[in-house]
C-alpha positions as CSV (number, residue, x, y, z in Angstrom):
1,X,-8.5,-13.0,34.8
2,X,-4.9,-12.7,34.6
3,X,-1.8,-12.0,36.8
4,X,0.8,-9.1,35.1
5,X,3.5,-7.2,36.8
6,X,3.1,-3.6,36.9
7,X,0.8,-1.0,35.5
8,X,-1.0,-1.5,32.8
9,X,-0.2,-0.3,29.4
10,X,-3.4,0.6,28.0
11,X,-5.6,4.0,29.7
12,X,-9.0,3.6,28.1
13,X,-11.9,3.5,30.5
14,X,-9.6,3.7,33.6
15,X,-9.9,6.2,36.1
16,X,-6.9,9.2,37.0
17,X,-7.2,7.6,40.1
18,X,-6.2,4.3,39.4
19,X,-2.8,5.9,37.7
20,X,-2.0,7.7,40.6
21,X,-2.0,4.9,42.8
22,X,0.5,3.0,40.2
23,X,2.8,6.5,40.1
24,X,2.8,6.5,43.7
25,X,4.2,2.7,44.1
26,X,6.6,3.0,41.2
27,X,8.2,6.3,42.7
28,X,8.6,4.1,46.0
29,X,9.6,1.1,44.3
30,X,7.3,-1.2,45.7
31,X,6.5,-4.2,43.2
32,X,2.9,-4.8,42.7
33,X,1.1,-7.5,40.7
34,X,-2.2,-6.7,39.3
35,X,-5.1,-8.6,38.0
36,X,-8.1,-6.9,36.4
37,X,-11.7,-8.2,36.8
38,X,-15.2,-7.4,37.0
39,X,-17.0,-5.7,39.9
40,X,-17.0,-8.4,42.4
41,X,-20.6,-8.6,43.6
42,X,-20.4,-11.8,45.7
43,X,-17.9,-14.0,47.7
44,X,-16.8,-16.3,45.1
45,X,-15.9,-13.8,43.2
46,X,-13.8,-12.5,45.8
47,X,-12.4,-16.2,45.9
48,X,-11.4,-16.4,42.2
49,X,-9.7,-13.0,42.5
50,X,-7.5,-13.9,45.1
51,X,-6.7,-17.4,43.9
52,X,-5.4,-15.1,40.6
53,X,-3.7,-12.5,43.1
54,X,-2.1,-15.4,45.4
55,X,-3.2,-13.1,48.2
56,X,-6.3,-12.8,50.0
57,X,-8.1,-9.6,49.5
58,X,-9.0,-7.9,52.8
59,X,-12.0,-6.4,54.1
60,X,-12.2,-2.8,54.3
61,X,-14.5,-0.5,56.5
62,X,-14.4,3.3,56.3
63,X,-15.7,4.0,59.8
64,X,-16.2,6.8,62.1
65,X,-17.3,7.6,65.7
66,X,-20.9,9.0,66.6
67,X,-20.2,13.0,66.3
68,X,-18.5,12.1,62.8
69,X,-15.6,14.2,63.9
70,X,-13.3,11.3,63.8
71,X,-12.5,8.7,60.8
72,X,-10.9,5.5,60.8
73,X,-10.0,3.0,57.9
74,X,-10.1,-0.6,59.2
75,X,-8.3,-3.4,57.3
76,X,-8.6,-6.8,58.0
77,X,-9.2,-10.9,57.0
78,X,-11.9,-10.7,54.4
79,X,-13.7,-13.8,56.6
80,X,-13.9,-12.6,59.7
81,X,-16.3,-10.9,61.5
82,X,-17.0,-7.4,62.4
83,X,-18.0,-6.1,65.7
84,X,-17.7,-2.7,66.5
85,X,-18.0,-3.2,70.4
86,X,-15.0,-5.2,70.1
87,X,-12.8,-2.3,67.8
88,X,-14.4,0.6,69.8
89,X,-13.0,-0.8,73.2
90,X,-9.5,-0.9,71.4
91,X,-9.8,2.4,69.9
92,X,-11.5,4.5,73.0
93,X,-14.4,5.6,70.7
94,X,-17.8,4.7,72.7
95,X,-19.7,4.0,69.1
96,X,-18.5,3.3,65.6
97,X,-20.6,3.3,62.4
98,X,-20.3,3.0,58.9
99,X,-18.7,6.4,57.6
100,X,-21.1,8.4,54.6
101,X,-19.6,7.6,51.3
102,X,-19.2,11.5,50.4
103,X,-16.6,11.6,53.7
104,X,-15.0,8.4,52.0
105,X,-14.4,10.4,48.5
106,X,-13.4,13.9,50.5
107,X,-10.8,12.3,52.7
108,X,-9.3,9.1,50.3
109,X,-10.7,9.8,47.1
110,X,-12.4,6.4,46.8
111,X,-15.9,5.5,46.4
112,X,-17.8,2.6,48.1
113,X,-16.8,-0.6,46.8
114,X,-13.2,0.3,46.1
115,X,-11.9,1.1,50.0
116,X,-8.7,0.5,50.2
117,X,-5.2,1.0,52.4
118,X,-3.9,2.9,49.2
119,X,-6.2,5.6,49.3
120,X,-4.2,7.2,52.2
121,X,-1.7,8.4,49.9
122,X,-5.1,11.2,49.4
123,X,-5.3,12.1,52.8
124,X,-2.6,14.4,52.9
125,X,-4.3,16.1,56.2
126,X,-4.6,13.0,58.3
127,X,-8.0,13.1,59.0
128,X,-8.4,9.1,58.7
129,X,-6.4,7.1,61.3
130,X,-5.3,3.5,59.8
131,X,-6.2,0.9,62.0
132,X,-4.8,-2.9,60.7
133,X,-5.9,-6.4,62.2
134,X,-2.8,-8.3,63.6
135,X,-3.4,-11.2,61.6
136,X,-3.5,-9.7,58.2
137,X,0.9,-8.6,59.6
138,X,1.2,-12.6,59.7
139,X,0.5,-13.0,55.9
140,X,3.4,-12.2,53.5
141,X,1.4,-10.7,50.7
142,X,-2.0,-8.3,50.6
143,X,-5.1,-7.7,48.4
144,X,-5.7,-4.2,47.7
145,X,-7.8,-2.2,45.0
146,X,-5.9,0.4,43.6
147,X,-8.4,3.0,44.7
148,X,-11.1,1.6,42.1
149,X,-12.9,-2.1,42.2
150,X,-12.1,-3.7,38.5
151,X,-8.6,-4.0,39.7
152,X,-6.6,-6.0,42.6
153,X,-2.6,-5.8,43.2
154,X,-0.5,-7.5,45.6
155,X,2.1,-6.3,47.2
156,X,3.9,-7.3,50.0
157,X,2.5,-6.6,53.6
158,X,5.9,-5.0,54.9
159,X,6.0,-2.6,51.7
160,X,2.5,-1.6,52.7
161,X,2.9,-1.0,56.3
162,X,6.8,0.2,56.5
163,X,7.6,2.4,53.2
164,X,3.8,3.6,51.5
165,X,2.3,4.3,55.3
166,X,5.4,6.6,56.1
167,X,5.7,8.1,52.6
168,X,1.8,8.9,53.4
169,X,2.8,10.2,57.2
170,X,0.0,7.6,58.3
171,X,0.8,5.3,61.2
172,X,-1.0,2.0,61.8
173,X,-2.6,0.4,64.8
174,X,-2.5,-2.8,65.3
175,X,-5.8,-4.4,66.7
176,X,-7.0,-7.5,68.1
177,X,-10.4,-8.5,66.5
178,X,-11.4,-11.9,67.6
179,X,-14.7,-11.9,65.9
180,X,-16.6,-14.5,67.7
């Protein structure tokens, strides 16, 4: 694995997706570097990626509440733990779940494996609320897939959160998820 600025050059066997998310940035002007890997199937390969990336990678959950009339992407620190009792008390949804996959790809035009912050530039509609753990704000740099998993970019957090979450017309909230 290496680290290269920017998009990358050559298109064969890389999805429209993908590109979007790279025209997306560049119109912004956010600065992105991108590593390209394997499907990571296990933690040390998570590990390897972001000691390449010099970011941690975070852990992404499509999620939605019991009626599956509400959807909600969760980032946060790849090693912490998930409860929904704990997010569902912050949120005012009485029971999340894991969100079906065909949702994931209607609403962010991602499929399982890839989730990621960036695929709210798809959701023109607002139909998935962004919710972000307050510790992954403390950390100067993010892991993100650009919408497919044999790539990783960082970018800086403030980038994310200030100018691609308003050029989306996505807001975040910021939750406290102990995970104990």
């Amino acid at each position: 694995m290496e680290l290269k600025k920017g998009r990358p050059t050559d298109t064969s066997g890389r999805e429209d997706r993908e590109f979007r998310v790279y025209d997306c940035l560049d119109s912004l002007k956010i600065e992105y570097l991108r590593v390209d890997h394997g499907v990571a199937k296990t933690m040390e390969d998570c590990r390897a990626i972001d000691a390449v990336l010099g970011a941690e990678m975070c852990k992404n959950l499509f999620l939605c509440n019991r009626q599956k009339t509400q959807f909600y992407l969760l980032i946060m620190p790849a090693d912490k733990p998930f409860k929904t009792k704990e997010l569902s008390s912050q949120i005012g949804s009485a029971r999340l779940s894991f969100a079906d996959s065909d949702k994931m790809l209607e609403y962010l035009d991602i499929n399982p494996g890839a989730v990621s912050a960036l695929g709210l530039m798809n959701d023109s509609d607002n139909c998935v609320s962004f919710l972000v753990d307050e510790d992954l704000l403390k950390n100067e740099y993010i892991g993100c897939h650009p919408c497919v998993n044999t790539s990783s970019l960082r970018l800086k957090t403030d980038d994310l959160m200030k100018v691609f979450l308003q050029h989306t017309k996505h807001s975040a909230t910021v939750v406290r998820l102990i995970g104990e």
